[in-house]
N, C-alpha and C positions, 0 to 999 in steps of 0.2 A: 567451722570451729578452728580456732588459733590460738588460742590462750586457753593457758592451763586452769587459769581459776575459775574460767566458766566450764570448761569441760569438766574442774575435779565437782562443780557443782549439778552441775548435770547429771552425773554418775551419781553421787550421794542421793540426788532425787529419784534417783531409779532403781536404787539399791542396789550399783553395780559397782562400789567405791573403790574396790578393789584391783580393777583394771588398770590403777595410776601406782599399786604397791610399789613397783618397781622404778621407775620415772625416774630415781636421783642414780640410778645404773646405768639410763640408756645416751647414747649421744645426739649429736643433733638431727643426724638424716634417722636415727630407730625412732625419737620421740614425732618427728614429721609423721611418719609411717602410720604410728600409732594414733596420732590425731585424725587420719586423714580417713583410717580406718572405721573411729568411732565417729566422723563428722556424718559419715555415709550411711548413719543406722538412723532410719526414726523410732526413736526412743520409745513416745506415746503405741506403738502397731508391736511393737517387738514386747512390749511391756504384755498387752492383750494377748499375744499367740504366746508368752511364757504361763500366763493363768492359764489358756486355754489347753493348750498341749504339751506343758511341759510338769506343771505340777498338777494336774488331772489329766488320764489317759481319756482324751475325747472317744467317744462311743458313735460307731455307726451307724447313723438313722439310713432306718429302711421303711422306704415309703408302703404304706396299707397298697397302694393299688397297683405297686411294682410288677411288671408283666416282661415278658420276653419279646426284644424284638427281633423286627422283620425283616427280608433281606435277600438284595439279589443272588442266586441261587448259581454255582458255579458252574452244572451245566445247564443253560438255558431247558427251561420246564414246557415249553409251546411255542408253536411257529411265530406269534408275534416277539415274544422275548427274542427270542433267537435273529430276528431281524433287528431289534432292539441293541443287540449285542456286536451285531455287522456296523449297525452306523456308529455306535459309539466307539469302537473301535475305531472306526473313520476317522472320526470326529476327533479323536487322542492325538493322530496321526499328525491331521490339519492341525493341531494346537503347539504338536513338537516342529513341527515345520514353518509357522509362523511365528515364533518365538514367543510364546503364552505362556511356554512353563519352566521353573526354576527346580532346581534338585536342592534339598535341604535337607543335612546331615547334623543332628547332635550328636558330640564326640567331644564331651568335657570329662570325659571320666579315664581311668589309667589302667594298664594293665596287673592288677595286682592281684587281684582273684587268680589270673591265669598265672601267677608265677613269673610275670614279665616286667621290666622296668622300662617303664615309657607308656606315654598315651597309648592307650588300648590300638586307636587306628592305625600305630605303628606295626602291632602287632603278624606276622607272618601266620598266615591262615591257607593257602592253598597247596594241595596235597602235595603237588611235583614239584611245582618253582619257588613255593614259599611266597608267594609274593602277599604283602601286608594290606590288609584293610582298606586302607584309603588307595592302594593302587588298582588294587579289585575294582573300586566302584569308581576310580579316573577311568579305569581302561575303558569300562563298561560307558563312561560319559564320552567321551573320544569316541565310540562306534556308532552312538545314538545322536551326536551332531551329525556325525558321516554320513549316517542313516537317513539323515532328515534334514539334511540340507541347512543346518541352523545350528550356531553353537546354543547348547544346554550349560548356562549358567550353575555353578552351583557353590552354594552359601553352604559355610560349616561353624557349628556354633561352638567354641570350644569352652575352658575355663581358664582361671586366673592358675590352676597350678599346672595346664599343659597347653594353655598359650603358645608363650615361645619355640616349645620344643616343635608342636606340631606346625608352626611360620616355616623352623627351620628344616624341619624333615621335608614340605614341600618345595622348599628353594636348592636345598640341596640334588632333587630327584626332576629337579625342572616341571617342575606340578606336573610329573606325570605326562607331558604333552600337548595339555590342556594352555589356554593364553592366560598369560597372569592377570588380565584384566577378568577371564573368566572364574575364576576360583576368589572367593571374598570369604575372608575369617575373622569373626569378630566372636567375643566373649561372654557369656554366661552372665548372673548377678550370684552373689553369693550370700551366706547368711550366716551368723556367728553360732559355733557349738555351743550348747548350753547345757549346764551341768543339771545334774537329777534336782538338786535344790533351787533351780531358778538364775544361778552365777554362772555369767558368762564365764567361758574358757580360754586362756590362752594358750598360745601356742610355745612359745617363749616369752620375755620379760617386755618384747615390746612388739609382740606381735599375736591379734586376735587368733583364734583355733575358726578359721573360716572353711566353709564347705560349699558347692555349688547349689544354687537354688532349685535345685530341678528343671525338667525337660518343660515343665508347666512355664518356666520363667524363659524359655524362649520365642515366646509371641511380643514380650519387653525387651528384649535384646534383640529383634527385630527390627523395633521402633526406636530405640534406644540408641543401637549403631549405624542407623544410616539405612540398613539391608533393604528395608519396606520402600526408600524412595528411590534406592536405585534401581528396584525389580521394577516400579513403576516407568523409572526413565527409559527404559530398556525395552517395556511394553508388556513387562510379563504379570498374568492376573491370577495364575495359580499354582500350587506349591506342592511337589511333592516332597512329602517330611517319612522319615526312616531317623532309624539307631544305626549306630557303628558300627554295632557289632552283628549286624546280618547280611550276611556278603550276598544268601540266597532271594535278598528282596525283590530286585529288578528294579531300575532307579527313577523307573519312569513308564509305567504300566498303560499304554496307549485305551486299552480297553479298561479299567479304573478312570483314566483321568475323563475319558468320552464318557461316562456315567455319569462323572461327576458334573461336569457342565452339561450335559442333557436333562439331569434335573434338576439345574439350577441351584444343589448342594453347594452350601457355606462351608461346609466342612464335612467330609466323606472317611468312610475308614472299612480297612479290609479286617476280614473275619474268620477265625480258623474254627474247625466244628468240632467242641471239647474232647478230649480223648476217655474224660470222666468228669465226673459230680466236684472233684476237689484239683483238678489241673489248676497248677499257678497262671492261668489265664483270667485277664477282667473279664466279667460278665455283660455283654450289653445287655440292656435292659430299658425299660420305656417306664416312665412315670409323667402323669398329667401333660401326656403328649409329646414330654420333652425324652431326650434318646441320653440317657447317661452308661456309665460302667460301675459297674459294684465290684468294688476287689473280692478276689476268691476269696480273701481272709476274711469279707465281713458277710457274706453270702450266709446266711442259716441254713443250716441243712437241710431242714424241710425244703428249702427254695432251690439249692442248691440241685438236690436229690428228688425233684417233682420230674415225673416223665408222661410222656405223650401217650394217647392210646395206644399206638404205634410200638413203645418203649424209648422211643429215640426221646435223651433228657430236655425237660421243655428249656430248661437254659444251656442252651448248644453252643451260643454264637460267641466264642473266646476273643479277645482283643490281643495283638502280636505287637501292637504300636505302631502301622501302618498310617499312613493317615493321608488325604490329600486337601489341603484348606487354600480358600479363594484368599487374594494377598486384601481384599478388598475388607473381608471377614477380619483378618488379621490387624486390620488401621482403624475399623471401626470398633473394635475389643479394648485398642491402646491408644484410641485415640486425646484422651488426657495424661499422654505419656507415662502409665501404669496401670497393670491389668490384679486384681487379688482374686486370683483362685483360690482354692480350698486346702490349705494345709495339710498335710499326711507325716505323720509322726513315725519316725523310726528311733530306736535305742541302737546308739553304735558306740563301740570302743574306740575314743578319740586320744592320741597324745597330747597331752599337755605339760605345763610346769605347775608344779605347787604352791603353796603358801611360803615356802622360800625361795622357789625361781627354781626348784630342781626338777630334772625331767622328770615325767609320770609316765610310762607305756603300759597303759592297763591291761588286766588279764578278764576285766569282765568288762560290760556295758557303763561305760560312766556320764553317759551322755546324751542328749537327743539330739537331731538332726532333723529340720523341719524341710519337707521339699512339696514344691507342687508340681501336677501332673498335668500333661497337655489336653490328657483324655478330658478333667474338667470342663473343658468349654467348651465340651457339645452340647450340654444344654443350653448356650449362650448363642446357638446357633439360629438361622430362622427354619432353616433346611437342612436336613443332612439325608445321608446315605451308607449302606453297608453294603458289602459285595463282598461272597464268600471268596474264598482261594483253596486249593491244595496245599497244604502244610509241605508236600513235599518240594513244590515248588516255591515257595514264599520265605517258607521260614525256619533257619538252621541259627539260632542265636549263639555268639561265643561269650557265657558266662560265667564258667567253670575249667578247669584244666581238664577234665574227665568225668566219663558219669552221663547223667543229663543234661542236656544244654551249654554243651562242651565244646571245646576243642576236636576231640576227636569226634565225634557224633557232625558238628558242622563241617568238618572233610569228609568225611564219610555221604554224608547228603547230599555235599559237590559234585562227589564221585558218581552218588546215583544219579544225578539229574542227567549230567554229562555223557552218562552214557545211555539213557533213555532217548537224547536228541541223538546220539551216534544212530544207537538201533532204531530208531522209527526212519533212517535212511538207508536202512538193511546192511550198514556195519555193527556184524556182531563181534562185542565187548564178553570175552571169556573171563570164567571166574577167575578172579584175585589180581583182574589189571585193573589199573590204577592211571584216571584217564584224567587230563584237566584240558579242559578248552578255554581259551584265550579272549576274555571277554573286550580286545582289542578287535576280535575278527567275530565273536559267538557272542552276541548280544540275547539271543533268544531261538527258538528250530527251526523259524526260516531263515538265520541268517548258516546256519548248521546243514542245512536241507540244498540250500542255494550254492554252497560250499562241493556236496558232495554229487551236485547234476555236474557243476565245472570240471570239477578234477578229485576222483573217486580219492578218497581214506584208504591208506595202505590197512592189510589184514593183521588184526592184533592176535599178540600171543601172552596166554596164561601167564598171570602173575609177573607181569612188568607192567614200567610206566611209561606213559607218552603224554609228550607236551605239543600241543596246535595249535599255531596262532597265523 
């Protein structure tokens, strides 16, 4: 789209005329912008998911034969599993050592929950050194090539509003260590705010109110940036995918990803065992064979709240957004260079400008926000797989400054993990220290374990800090 008069006609057809109010304001590189913005929507799909989820609040169907699904079991249940568990293990190893597998990090979002300015990955998250996000999970990728004789590729997906800054935070810090051929950043897609009545929003007078398409839209920014052909050229066939914001993941689960290729799983995902009936955790769940997740918010309580002879609740198996998907799954999804998952509707307070070009910072919801979820395309899958975890080992998310799912609660979890691997090598960690190990040298307890046969951990004292790398 290049001209104005088919664009002003385009918008008139779509009832969005208003998006041109401004035009005799802007100059020539704002009105480019602006064209270039609206060239990249399809009109007809945007027009549908505003009837469908913006001027009616879409209702969660819940399938009649909805059931809880099944799931490998954290600690092996019988001597075959448990053998089951050794080779896959193996088999994880064999896959980080011949270069099978990619690390893939979504990290399009900022730190503004937590009070920070800058992409969330920037954010400073470990107890002692402070060190940020994304250097957590380079250090962690640095020890796991060392590890395995093979550099671990790893793709970050970010967005059009923390781009730049995160290009520049890694060239600044030298990616961490890592070879710049190995760290690959490419961009999100995005989707215009849309106001409660159906009219897009803008942002200023030449510029859309755009938002990231969700985590859902990174199996199309995949295929879209190149990422899909270069894990191929490389040889790599499967993906480990994580959020940014969970330092406590493990970036590359030897015994998850040997599961995953043992049973031939398209798409694999780890499972934390609900704390309760209403934890903001997806529920997985099983309908007509196929493996989905029902968000806790749409979950009836009857279903929610159904429990086992036992008492343990029949829907246990919490989704953290763990996931491990073959790249093969991923090129066959996108393969007509676009994948339509399932819309999910949220109400958020967007800034914008008004009917005179003035700014708006609203004090209530003026807006929705359409995103999709990765979790969707398990049912897209031929195979999948679940594999429980330890919560305390997997998953300490930074989504709050305080509270639950916080800042402080994920240092705190650091601190426990860290010095569980201290003490199961008979350094004991006295109350109120504050221990951080060096995911450059402590990848996991046997590299912790291997640490302390060589050259013993000095004896820690009460309520201090120590840094080990």
């Amino acid at each position: 789209m290049n001209d104005i008069d088919n664009a002003r006609a385009l918008l008139e057809r779509h009832g969005q005329g208003h998006l041109l109010a401004f035009w005799g304001r802007l100059d020539d590189a704002q009105r480019q912008t602006l064209l270039q913005q609206l060239g990249q929507i399809n009109w007809d799909e945007l027009g549908k998911t505003i009837q469908s989820y913006v001027l009616r609040k879409p209702e969660a169907h819940i399938p009649d034969d909805l059931d809880a699904a099944s799931f490998f079991p954290l600690v092996p249940d019988s001597p075959a599993r448990r053998a089951l568990y050794e080779r896959a293990t193996a088999r994880g190893e064999e896959m980080l050592r011949s270069g099978r597998v990619a690390a893939f990090t979504v990290a399009g979002g900022q730190g503004t929950r937590l009070g920070f300015d800058g992409p969330k990955g920037t954010f400073p998250i470990t107890p002692v050194k402070h060190k940020p996000l994304f250097q957590y999970f380079a250090e962690s990728i640095v020890r796991l090539s060392q590890k395995h004789g093979h550099p671990l590729p790893w793709y970050i997906m970010t967005s059009e509003l923390n781009d730049q800054a995160t290009r520049g935070f890694f060239a600044a810090n030298g990616n961490f260590g890592l070879g710049k051929d190995d760290v690959v950043f490419f961009s999100q897609g995005t989707m215009p705010a849309i106001g409660l009545d159906g009219k897009l929003l803008l942002a200023s007078p030449g510029s859309l109110a755009l938002a990231p398409d969700g985590h859902g839209g990174s199996l199309t920014a995949l295929r879209r940036s190149g990422a899909l052909d270069d894990m191929r050229s490389r040889g790599v066939d499967t993906i480990s995918y994580f959020q940014v914001d969970n330092p406590l993941v493990g970036v590359a689960d030897p015994l998850f990803l040997g599961l995953h290729d043992l049973e031939r799983s398209e798409m694999s995902a780890i499972m934390l065992p609900k704390t309760g009936p209403y934890e903001k955790l997806g529920n997985f769940c099983v309908s007509q064979g196929k493996l989905q997740i029902i968000e806790y918010s749409d979950m009836p309580a009857k279903l929610a709240e159904a429990r086992k002879p036992d008492g343990q609740l029949k829907f246990l198996a919490g989704s953290p957004a763990i996931h491990v998907l073959s790249r093969a799954f991923a090129e066959r999804l996108t393969a007509g260079g676009s994948l339509r998952l399932p819309w999910h509707r949220a109400d958020k307070k967007v800034p914008c400008v008004d009917a005179a070009g003035a700014p708006v910072n609203p004090a209530e919801p003026n807006a929705v926000k359409v995103e999709s979820f990765i979790f969707d395309a398990l049912p897209l899958a031929d195979k999948t797989m679940i594999l429980e975890a330890a919560r305390e080992d997997k998953f300490a998310p930074t989504k709050n400054k305080e509270g639950v799912d916080s800042v402080v609660s994920c240092r705190a979890m650091l601190v426990d993990r860290d010095s569980r691997w201290l003490n199961a090598c008979g350094v004991n960690v006295p109350p109120g220290c504050v221990v951080e190990l060096s995911p450059k040298s402590f990848v996991d307890a046997e590299d912790v374990a291997a640490r302390a046969a060589a050259k013993p951990f000095p004896p820690l004292t009460a309520n201090q800090e120590y840094y080990f790398e």
